[in-house]
C-alpha positions in Angstrom: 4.0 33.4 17.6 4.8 29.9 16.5 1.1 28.3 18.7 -0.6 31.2 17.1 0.6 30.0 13.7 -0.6 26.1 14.8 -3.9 27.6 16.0 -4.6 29.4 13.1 -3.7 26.4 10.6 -5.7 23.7 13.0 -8.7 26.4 13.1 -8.5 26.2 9.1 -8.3 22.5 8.9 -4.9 23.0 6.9 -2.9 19.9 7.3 0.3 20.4 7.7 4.6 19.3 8.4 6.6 21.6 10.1 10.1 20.9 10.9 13.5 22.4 12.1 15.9 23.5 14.1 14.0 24.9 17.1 16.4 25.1 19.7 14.0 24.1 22.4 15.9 21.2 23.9 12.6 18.7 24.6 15.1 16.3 26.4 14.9 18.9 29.5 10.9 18.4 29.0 10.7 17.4 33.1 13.0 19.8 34.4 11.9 22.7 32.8 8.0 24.4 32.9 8.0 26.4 30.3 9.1 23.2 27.9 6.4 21.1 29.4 3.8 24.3 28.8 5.1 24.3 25.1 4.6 20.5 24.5 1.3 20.8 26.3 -0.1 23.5 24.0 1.0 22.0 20.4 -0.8 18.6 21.9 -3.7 20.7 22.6 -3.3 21.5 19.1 -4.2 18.2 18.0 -0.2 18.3 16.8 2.4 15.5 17.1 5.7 15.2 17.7 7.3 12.8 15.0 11.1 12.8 16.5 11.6 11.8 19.8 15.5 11.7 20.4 18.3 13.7 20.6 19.3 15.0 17.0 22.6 17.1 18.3 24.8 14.7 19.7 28.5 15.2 20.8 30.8 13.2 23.2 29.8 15.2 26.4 26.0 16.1 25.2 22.8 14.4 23.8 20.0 17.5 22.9 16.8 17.2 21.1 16.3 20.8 19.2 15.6 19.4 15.6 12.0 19.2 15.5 9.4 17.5 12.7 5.4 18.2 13.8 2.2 17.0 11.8 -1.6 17.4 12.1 -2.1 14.7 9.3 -4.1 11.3 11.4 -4.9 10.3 8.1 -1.8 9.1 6.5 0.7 6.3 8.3 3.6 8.2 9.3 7.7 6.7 8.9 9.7 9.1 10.5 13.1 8.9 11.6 16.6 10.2 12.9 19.5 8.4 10.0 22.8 7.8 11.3 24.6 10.4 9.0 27.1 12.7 10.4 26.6 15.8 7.5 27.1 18.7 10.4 26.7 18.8 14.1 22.9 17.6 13.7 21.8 14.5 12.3 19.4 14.7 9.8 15.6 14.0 10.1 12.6 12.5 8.2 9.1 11.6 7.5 7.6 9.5 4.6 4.0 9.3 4.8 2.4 6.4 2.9 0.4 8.0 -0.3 -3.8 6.3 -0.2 -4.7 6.1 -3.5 -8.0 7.6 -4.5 -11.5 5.2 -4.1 -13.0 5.1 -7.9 -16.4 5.3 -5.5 -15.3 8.8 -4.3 -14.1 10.1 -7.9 -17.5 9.3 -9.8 -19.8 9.6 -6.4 -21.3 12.4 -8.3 -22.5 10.1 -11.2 -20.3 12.6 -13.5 -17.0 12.2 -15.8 -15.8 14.3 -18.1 -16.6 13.1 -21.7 -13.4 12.6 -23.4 -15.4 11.5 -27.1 -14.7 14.8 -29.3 -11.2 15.9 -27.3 -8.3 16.8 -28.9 -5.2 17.3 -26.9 -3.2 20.2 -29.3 -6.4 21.7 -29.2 -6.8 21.4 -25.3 -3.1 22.6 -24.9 -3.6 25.1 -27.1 -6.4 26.2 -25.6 -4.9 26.2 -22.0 -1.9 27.9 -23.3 -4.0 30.9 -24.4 -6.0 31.1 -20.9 -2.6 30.6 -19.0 -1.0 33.3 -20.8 -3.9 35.7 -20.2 -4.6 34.6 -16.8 -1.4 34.2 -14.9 0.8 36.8 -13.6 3.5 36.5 -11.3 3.2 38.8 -8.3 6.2 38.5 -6.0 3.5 40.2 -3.4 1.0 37.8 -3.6 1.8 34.3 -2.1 2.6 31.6 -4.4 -0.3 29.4 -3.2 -2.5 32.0 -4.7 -0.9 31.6 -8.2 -1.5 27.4 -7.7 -5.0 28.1 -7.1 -5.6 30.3 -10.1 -3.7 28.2 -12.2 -5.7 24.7 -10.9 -9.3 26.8 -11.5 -7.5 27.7 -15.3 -6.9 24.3 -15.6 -10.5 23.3 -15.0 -12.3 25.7 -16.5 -10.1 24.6 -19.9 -10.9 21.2 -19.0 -14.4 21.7 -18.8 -14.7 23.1 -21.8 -12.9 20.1 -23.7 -13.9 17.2 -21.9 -17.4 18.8 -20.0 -19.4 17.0 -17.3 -21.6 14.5 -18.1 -24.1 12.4 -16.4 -23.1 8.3 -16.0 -26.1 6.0 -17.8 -27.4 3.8 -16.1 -25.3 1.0 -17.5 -21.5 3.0 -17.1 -22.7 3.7 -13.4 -22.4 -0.3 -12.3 -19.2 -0.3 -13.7 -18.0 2.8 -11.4 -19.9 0.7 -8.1 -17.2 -1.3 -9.0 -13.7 0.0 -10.1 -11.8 -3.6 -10.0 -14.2 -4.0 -12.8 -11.6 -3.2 -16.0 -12.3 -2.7 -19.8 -10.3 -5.9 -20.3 -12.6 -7.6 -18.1 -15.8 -6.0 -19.5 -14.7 -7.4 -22.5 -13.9 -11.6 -21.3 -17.3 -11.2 -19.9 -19.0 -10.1 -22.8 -16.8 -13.1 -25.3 -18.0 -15.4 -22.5 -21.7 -14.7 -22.5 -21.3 -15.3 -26.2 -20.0 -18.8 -26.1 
């Protein structure tokens, strides 16, 4: 069930962090088959394995059941077993570094949303309204669902406020090159005056 459920979200490109108790004791990983099978499969899986000693130690045994699995190859990964004693298993982590958007990706389109007439009561207002007619809570339908509808509310709203335009010709240098600020537009421009 659980490889199924890997399958399924590496078929889907869904990147994901799973993590746990899983009571499968990878420390016996060359003594027992069926352990080596498992470990075999996820890394079939294009999943890794981001804990790699014993989490439930006492003084007569050392066993690796707490878990912590990724797909994500895109982010660097800081994982780790702290020193705590909370309960019988010591806790685990994972901080993956954040990248920070390219300004070359964000306006690759040649399009930004044209912010000269908005008015943010009116835009909050506006959302408000949508939100209200939109959203309803399902405890059937998963809340993933409700993010999405709520995320194409939000644009929609947005759009309507602040709507797509094309870059001139002049603004689209400017986005070639996003260390170039206002502030800086602005030194150039007193400079070329001087």
């Amino acid at each position: 069930m659980f490889l199924n459920t890997i399958r399924y979200l590496s078929d889907h490109k869904h990147l994901y962090y799973i993590c746990g108790d899983f009571n499968i004791n990878l420390g016996n990983l060359e003594v027992e088959s069926n352990i080596k099978g498992y470990v075999n499969s996820l890394i079939s899986l294009s999943c890794k394995l981001l804990i790699s000693k014993p989490t439930r130690v006492s003084d007569h045994s050392a066993t690796f059941i707490d878990h912590m699995y990724t797909n994500d190859n895109k982010h660097d990964i800081l994982s780790g077993i702290p020193i705590y004693e909370i309960s019988d298993h010591l806790p685990i982590f994972a901080i993956a570094k954040q990248i920070k958007p390219n300004a070359r990706n964000i306006y690759k389109n040649n399009q930004f949303g044209d912010m000269k007439c908005f008015c943010p009561e009116n835009f909050l207002f506006d959302l408000q309204q949508t939100l209200n007619q939109t959203i309803v809570l399902d405890p059937d339908v998963p809340p993933d669902s409700d993010l999405d509808i709520l995320a194409q509310t939000f644009l929609v709203v947005l759009n309507k406020h602040a709507p797509l335009c094309n870059v001139s010709r002049k603004h689209s240098k400017v986005f070639k090159n996003p260390w170039m600020t206002r502030a800086l537009l602005k030194s150039i421009i007193t400079k070329n005056k001087l």
